[in-house]
LOGUDO-797694 format. One line per 3 residues: number of its first residue (from 1); their letters; for each residue z, y, x of N, C-alpha, C. Coordinates in steps of 0.02 Angstrom, whole numbers, plus 50000, padded with zeros to 5 digits. Atoms other than C-alpha are relative to their C-alpha. Layout:
% residues N
NUM	A	Z Y X Z Y X Z Y X  ...
//
This chain:
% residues 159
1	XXX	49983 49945 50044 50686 48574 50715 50032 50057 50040  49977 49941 49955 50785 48668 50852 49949 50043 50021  50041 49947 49976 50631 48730 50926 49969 50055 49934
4	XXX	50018 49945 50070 50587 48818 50764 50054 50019 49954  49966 49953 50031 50755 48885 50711 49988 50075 50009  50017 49941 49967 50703 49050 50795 49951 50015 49918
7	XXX	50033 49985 50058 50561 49064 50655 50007 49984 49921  49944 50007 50052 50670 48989 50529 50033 50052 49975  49967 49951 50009 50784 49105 50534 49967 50061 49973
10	XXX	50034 49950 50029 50659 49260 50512 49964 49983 49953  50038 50006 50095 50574 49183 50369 50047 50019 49949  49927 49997 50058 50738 49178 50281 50001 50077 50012
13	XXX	49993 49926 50017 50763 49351 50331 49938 50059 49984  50083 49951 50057 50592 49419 50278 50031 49978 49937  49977 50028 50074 50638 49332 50096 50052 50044 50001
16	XXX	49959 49983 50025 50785 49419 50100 49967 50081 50002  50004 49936 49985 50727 49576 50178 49943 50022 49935  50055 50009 50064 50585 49569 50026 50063 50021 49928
19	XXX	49945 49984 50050 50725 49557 49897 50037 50051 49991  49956 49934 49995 50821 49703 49974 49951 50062 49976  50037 49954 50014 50652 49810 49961 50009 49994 49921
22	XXX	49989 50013 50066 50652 49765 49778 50045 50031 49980  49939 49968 50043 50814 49815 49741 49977 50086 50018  50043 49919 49999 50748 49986 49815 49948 50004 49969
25	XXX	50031 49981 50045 50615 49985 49728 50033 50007 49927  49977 50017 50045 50697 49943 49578 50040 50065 49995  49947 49924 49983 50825 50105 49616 49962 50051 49980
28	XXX	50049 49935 49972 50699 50214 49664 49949 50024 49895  50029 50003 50042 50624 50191 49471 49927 49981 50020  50057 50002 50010 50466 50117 49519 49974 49940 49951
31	XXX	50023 50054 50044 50473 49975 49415 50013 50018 49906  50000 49983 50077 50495 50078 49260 49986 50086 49984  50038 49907 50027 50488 50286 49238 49957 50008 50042
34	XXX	50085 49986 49970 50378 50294 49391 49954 49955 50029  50034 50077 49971 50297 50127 49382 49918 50053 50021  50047 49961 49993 50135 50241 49404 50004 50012 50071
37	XXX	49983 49998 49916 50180 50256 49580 50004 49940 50040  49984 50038 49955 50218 50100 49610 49953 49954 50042  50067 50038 49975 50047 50019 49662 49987 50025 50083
40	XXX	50001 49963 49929 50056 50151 49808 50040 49976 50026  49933 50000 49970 50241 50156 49860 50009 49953 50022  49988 50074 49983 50250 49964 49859 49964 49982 50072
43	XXX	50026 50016 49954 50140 49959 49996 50032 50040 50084  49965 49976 49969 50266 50044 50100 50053 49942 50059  49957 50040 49969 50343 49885 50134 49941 49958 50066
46	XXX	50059 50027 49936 50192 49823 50251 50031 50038 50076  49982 49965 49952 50278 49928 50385 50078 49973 50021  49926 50065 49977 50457 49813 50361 49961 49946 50019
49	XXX	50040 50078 49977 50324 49657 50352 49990 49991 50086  50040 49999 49924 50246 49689 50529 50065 50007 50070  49949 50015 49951 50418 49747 50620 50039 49924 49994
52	XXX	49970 50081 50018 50497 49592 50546 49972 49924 50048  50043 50050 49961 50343 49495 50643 50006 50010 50071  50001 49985 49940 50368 49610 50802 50079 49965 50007
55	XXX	49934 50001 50009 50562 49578 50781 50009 49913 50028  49987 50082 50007 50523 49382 50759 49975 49985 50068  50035 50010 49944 50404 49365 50899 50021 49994 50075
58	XXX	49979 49989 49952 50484 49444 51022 50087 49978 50012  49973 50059 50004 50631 49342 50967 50001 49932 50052  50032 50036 49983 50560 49213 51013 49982 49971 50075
61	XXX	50012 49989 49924 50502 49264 51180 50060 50000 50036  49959 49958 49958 50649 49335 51248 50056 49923 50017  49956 50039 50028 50765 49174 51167 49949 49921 50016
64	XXX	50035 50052 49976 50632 49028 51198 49975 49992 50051  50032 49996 49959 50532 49075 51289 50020 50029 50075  49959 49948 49936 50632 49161 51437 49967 50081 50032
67	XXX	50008 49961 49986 50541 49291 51420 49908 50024 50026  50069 50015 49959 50369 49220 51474 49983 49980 49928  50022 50043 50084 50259 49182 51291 49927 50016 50023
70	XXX	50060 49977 50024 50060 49167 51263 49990 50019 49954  50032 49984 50077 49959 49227 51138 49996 49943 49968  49978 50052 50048 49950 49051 51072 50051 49995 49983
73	XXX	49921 50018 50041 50134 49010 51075 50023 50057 49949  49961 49947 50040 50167 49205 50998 49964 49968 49946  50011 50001 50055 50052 49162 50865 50003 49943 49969
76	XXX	49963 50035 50030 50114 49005 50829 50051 50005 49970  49905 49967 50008 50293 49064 50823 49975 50017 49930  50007 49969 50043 50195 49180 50708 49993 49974 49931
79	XXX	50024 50057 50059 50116 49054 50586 50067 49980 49985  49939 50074 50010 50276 48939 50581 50041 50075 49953  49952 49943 50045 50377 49114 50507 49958 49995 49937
82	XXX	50000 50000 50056 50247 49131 50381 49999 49940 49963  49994 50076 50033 50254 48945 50326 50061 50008 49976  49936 50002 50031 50441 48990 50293 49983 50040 49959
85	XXX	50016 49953 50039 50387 49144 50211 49957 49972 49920  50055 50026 50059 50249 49054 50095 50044 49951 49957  49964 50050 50035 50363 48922 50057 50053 50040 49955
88	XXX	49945 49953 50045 50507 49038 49998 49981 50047 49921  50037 49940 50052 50390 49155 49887 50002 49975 49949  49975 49988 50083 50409 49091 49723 50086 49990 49994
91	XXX	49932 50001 50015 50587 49059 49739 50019 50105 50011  49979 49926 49992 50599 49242 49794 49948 50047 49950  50014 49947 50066 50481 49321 49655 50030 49977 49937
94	XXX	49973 50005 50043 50574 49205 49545 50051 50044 49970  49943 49936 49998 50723 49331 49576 49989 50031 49986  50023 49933 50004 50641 49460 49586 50001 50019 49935
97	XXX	50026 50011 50056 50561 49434 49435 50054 49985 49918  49936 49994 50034 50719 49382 49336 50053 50014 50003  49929 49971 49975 50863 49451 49419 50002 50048 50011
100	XXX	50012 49922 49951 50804 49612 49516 49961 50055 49944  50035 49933 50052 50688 49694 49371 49967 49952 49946  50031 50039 50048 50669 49582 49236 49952 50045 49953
103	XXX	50015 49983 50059 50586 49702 49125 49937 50037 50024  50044 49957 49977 50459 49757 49262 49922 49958 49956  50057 50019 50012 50320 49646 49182 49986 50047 49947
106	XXX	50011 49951 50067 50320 49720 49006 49999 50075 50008  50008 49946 49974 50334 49886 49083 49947 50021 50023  50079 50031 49984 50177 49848 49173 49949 50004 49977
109	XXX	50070 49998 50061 50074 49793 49055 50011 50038 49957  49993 49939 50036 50130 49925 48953 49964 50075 50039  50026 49956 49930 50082 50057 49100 49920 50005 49981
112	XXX	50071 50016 49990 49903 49971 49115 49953 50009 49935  50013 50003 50067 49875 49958 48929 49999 50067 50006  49992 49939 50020 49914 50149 48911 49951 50034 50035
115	XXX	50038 49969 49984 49822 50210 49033 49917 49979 50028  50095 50008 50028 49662 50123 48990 49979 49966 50081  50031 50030 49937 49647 50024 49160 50013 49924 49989
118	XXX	50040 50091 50017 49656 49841 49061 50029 50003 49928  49993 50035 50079 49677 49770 48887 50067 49971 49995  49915 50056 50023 49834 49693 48825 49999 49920 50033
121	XXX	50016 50049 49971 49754 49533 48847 49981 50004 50079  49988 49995 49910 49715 49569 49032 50047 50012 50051  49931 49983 49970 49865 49649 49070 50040 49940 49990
124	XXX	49974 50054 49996 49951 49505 49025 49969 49947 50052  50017 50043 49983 49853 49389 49091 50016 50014 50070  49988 49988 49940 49879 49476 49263 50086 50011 50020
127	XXX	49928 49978 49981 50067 49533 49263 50035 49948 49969  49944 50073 50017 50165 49366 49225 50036 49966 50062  49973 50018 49927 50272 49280 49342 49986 49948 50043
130	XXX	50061 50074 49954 50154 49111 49368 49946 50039 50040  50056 49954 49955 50018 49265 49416 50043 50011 50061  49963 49972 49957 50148 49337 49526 50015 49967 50048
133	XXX	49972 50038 49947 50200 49193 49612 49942 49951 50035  50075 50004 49966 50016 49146 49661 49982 50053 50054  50016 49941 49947 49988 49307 49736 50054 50022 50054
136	XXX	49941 49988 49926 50130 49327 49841 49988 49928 50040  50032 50057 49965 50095 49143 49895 49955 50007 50050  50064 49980 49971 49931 49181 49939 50019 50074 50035
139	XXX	49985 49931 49942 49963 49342 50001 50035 50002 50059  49953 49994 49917 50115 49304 50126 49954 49958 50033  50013 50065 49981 50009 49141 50179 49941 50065 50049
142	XXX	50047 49993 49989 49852 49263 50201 50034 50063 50064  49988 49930 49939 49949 49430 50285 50033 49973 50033  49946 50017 49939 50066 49330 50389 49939 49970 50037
145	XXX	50042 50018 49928 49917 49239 50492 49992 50065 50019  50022 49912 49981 49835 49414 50489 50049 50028 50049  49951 49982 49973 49997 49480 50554 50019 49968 50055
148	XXX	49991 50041 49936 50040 49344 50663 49938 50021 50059  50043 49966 49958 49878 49383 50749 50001 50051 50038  49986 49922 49956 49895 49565 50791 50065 50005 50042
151	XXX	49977 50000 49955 50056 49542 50832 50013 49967 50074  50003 50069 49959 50025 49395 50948 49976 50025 50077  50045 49965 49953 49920 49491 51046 50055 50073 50018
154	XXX	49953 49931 49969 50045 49646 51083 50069 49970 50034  49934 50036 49968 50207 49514 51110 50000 49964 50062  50003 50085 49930 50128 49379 51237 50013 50058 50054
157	XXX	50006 49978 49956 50159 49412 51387 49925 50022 50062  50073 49977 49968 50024 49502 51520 50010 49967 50049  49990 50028 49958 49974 49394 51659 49969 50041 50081
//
């Protein structure tokens, strides 16, 4: 387990660092007067996701590795963060979801409903917090290899 506190650690702090965006979002009104924005804006956080991976990586390197890492070991490192990451994600949209903006669903589907881009019944069926916590699942599971990858390849070391 020692050898993977290093990616331990940054899973936990992606989860958190996730939560903190939230509460900015949540500030910022996108989860309610300018939820209309928020499909864009949200995707703002892909730019914390990726330093978070450069951050971890090179972690990693500097602290395990002495400084010497491959592209396998970086993108191992990489994987093993999002395995913390994937694992955490419904506990952290649980929050989200009931602590951070409880009222973003109905807001939502209210949004989608109004402006004629799904049905009541669809909107629901998509904005709930069992949907929610599938797609972040799947999503960290799917952009953290992704991620791990690219960055894997910019962290290892050049021989």
């Amino acid at each position: 387990m020692k050898n993977r506190a290093i990616e331990i650690k940054w899973g936990v702090i992606f989860a958190i660092s996730t939560l903190a965006w939230m509460v900015l979002e949540k500030s910022l009104g996108w989860h309610d007067e300018h939820i209309a924005d928020h499909a864009t804006y949200t995707n703002l956080f892909a730019i914390v996701a990726i330093a978070l991976y450069v951050f971890a990586l090179r972690d990693k390197k500097k602290n395990f590795y002495q400084g010497q890492i491959s592209y396998k070991e970086a993108f191992i490192s990489g994987v093993i963060v999002t395995i913390v990451v994937t694992i955490l994600s419904p506990l952290t949209q649980y929050i989200i979801s009931e602590i951070i903006t409880p009222d973003y669903f109905s807001n939502v589907i209210a949004y989608a409903v109004e402006s004629g881009n799904a049905t009541q019944e669809q909107a629901e069926s998509t904005f709930n917090l069992q949907s929610y916590i599938i797609q972040a699942s799947l999503g960290a599971l799917v952009m953290g290899i992704v991620t791990s990858a690219v960055v894997a390849f910019f962290v290892r070391s050049k021989s």
